[in-house]
N, C-alpha and C positions, 0 to 999 in steps of 0.2 A: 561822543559829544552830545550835552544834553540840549532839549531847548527848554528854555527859561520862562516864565510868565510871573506876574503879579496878580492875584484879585481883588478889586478893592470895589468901591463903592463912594456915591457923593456920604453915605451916612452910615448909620448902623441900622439894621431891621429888614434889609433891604433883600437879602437873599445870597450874602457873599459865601457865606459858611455850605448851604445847600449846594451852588453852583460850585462849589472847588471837590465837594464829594463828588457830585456827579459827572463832572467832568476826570474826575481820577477814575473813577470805577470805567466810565465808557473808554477811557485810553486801556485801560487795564482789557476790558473785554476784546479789545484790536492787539491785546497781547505786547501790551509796552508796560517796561515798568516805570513807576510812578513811584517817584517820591513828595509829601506833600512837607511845607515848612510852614508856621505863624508869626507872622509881625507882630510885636507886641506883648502884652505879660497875659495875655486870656492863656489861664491854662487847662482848660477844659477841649479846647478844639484840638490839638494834636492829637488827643485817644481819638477823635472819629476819623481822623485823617490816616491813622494807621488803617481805623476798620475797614476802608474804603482802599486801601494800598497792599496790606498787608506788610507796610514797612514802617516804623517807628521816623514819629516825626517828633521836631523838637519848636521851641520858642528862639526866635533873633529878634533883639531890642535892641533897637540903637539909640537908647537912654541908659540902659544898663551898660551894655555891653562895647567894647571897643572894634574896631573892624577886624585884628587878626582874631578876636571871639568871634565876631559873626563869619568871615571866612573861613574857621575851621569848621563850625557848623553846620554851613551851606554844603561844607565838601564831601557829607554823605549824601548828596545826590550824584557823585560825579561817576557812579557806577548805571546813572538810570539813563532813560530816554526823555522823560518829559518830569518838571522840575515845577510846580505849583505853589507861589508862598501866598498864604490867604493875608488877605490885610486885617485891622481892626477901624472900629467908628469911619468915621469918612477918610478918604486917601489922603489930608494934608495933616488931619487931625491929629496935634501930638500935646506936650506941654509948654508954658511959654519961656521957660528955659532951657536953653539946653542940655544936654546928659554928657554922655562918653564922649557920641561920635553923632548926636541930631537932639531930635524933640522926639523919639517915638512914634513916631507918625509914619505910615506906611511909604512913603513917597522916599524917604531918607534909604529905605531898604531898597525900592524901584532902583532909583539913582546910583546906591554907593555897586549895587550888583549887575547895574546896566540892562536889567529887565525890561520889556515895554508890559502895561498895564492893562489889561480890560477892566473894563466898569461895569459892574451889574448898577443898572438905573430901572427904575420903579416909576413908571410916568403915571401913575394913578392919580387922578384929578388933572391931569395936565396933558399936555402935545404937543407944542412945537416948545415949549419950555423947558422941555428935555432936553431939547439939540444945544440949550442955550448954557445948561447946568454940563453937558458933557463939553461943550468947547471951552470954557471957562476952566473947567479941571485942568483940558489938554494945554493951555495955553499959560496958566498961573505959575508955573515953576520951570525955569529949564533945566533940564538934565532930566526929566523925567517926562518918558513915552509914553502915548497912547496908542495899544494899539486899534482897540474898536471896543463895540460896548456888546452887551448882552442884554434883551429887552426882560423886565420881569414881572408878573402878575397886569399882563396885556388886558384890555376889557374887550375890545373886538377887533377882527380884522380891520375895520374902517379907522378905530383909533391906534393900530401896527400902522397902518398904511401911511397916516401923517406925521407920526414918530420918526420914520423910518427917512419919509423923504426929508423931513428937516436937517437928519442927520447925514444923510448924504450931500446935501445941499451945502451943509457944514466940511465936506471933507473927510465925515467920522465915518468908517467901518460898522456896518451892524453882521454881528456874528447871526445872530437869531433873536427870536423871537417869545416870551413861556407866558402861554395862558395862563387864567388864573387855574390853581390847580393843588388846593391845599393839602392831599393827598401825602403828598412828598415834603411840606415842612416838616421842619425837626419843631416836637414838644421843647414849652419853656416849662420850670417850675420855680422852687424855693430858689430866692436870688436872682430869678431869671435866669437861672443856669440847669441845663442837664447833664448829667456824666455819660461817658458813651456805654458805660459798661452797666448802665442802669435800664439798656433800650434792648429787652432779649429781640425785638425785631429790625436791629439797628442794619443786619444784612439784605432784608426785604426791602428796607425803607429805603439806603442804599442804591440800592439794584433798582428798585423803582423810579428813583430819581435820574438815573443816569439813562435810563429807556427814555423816558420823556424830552432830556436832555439831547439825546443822540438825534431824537424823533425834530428836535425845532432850531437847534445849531450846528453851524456848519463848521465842523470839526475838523475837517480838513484847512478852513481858514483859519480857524486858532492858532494850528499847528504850525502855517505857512507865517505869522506874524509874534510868532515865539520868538525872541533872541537865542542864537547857536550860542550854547557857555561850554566852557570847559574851565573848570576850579581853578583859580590861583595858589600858588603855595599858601599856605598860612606860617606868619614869622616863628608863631607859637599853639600850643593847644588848647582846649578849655584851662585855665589857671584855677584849677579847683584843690583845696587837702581837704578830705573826706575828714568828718568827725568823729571818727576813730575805723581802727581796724575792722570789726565788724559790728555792725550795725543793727540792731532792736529795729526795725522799719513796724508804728501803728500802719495799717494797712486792711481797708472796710470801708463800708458806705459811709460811716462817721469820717474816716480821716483819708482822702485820696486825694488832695489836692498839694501836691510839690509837682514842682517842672521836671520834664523829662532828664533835660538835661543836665541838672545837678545828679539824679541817681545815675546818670551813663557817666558822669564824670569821678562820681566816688569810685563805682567798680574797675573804671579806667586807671585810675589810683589803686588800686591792687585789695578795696577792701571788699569785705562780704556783708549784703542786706540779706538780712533773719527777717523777714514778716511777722506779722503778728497779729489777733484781732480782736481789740478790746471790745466789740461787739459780741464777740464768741469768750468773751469770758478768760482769754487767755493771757498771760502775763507776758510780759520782754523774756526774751531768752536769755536765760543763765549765763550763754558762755558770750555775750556780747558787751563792749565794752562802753558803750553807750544806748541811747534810747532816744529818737527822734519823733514826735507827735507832730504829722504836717495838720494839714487845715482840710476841713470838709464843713459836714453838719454834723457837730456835735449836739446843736438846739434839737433835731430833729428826734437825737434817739438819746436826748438826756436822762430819761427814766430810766431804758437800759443799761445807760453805764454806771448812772447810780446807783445799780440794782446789783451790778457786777464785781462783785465781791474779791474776787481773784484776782481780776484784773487791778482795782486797783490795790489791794495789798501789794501783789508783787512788782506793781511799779514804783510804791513807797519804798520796799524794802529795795528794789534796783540802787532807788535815788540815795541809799543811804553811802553806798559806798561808791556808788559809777553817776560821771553826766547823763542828765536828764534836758531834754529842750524841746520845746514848742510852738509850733507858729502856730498861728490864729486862732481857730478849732483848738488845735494841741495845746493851745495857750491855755484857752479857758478851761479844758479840761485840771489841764495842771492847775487853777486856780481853787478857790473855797467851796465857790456855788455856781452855779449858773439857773438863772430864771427865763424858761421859757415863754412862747408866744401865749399862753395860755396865763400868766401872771405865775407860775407853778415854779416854785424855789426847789432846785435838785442840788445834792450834795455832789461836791466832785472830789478829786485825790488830794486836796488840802496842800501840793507840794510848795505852790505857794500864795500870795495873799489873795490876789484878784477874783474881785466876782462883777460880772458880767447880765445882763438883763436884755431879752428880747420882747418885753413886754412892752417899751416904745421902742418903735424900730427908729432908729437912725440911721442913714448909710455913711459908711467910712471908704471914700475912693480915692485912689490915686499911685505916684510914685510913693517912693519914699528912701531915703538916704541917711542912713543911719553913723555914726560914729560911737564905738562899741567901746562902755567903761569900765567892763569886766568880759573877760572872756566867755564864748561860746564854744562848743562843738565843733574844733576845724578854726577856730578866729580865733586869733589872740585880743586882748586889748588895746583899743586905738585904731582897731583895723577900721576901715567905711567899706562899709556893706551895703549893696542898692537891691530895694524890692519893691515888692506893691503890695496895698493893704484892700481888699475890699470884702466887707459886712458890714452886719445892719444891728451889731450889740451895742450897748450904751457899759460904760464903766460906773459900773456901783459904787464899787472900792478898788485900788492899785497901790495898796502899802509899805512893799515891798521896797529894796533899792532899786532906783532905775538901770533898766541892763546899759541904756544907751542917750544920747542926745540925737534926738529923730526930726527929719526936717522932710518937709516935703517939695514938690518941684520946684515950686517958688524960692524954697532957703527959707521959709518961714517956718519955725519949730514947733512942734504938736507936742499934744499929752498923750499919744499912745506912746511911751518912751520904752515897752518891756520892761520885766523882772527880773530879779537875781535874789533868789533864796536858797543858800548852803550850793549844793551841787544843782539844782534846778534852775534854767531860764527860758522866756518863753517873750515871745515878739506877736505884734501883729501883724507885719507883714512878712509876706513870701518872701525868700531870697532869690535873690536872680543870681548875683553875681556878684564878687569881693573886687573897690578900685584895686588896680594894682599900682 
């Protein structure tokens, strides 16, 4: 039997991502295993949550997703001992529609899996107005526990000391206590996002964090106000059909961003991902019956792929006779041009019309819920497809037919709608998940 936690947070910035690594690694170093989970469509924090576990974590949205999806998913922890699903933005924070089975918001995860919650709180500038921001969380929602907080980026014992009793005063559990101690933040970059596979000292950093961690929380109480779970059946499994049999997978610092759980779900579907690295000049695989371009930075290394001649001939020649498809990164790529941050116009594979510009950044965030007017990859037409879109490109040109009629949380419809030219289509947003 596993015990269960939530991490979440009044906000984002706050330190949630750091405290779920280091509390994996120090469970890990007492010799438990550790599975880690992600509320929400961030698909960047499961690679560090594996780094820190050694076990493959996946995304659970309950905007996307319906509960036998998120119960089949939780149920790769039901081999561990301790079961951490890190939250996103603040714990109530989702959309103001609903999805599948909530808003997206970490609380609908706390609740629907009967987890209790610690809070990483950050009382920088403040001190008894902490006790006031963590009673408010514990008290705004029933069905979702608190079980105590985690103090973070403390300024001195004197200002721990009146944090602390406020919080007891209040009722609330304090696990501990973290200096300030920037040592152990995780770097941001382009996006504000880092990859895990981008930090060759992502094991020190790690290990670091979870020393400090072990050194100012009382882990033994974490562990004592864990909910004991054991998995419920799931009615069904992930509802996935892969986009064909074997899979051309783009795969490099330009294209890494697809969820985990769509590639565990193809293979689970009996097919095979080919990698490939149009960074390294290399084409799709011959013997693969499709070609999937997910999303990265392709702004970052647009010269390079303009420069890679190989690459994209033989993704031209793939496209003449096999599906070709692209989310976001793989979109643009698949378009005319793309103009980087520098104003610098680079050629891309021409598959289809879009050109794209990073030379005013705008940001593109949110859900999004697509209804599909030509088939993709795995979709037929008509299918509703839910994902998320976020970058910072402006649309130059999108002349193409549109792949889909695209709405986001609201039900209100956008102009990112995707292309469809001959066998190529390309989306801005991520897939999460097809309604069923």
């Amino acid at each position: 039997m596993a015990a269960g936690l939530v991490i979440s947070a009044p906000a984002s910035g706050v330190g949630k991502t750091t405290l779920t690594l280091a509390l994996a690694r120090a469970f890990r170093h007492r010799g438990l295993n550790v599975q880690c989970l992600k509320s929400g469509p961030d698909y960047i924090d499961p690679a560090f949550h594996a780094a820190a576990t050694g076990r493959a974590s996946v995304n659970v949205d309950s905007w996307a997703m319906d509960r036998e999806t998120i119960a089949h998913l939780v149920r790769r922890g039901a081999d561990a001992d301790v079961v951490l699903a890190e939250g996103s933005m603040g714990l109530f924070d989702g959309v103001a529609a609903r999805g599948v089975s909530g808003t997206g918001a970490t609380a609908d995860i706390a609740e629907m899996l009967g987890w209790p919650v610690v809070l990483v709180i950050d009382p920088s500038g403040q001190a008894q107005t902490a006790a006031a921001i963590a009673a408010g969380l514990r008290d705004y929602r029933a069905g979702v526990r608190l079980a105590g907080v985690v103090l973070n980026r403390v300024a001195s014992p004197r200002h721990e000391d009146l944090v602390r009793r406020a919080l007891n005063d209040a009722g609330i559990a304090v696990f501990g206590a973290l200096p300030r101690h920037a040592e152990i933040s995780l770097p941001k970059r382009h996006l504000g996002l880092v990859q895990a596979e981008e930090q060759a000292e992502i094991g020190k950093l790690i290990d670091e964090a979870a020393r400090f961690v072990a050194e100012h929380v009382d882990l033994d109480a974490v562990l004592r106000f864990a909910a004991n779970w054991s998995p419920q059946p799931a009615a069904s499994g992930f509802n996935v059909t892969p986009p064909g049999q074997r899979i051309a997978l783009a795969r490099d610092a330009a294209f890494s961003f697809v969820y985990p759980h769509m590639l565990e779900a193809w293979r689970a579907a009996g097919a095979d991902i080919l990698p490939f690295s149009p960074l390294a000049d290399e084409a799709p695989d011959a013997s693969a019956d499709v070609c999937w371009l997910p999303g990265g930075y392709p702004e970052l290394h647009a010269g390079k792929i303009a420069a890679n001649a190989r690459f994209r001939s033989g993704l031209r020649a793939f496209a003449e006779m096999r599906p070709v498809h692209g989310e976001c990164g793989g979109y643009m790529v698949l378009g005319t041009a793309l103009t980087d941050a520098d104003g610098i116009r680079h050629e891309m594979t021409g598959l289809l019309g879009l050109e794209t510009s990073f030379a005013k950044r705008r940001m593109h965030l949110g859900y999004r819920l697509a209804e599909l007017a030509a088939p993709i990859p795995g979709h037929q037409a008509g299918a509703r497809l839910r994902g998320h879109e976020f970058h910072y490109s402006t649309i130059v040109a999108q002349p193409d037919k549109p792949l889909a009629v695209v709405h986001d949380a609201t039900g209100a419809v956008i102009a990112e709608t995707g292309s469809q030219r001959g066998r190529a289509t390309g989306t801005f947003f991520h897939l999460i998940a097809e309604d069923r």
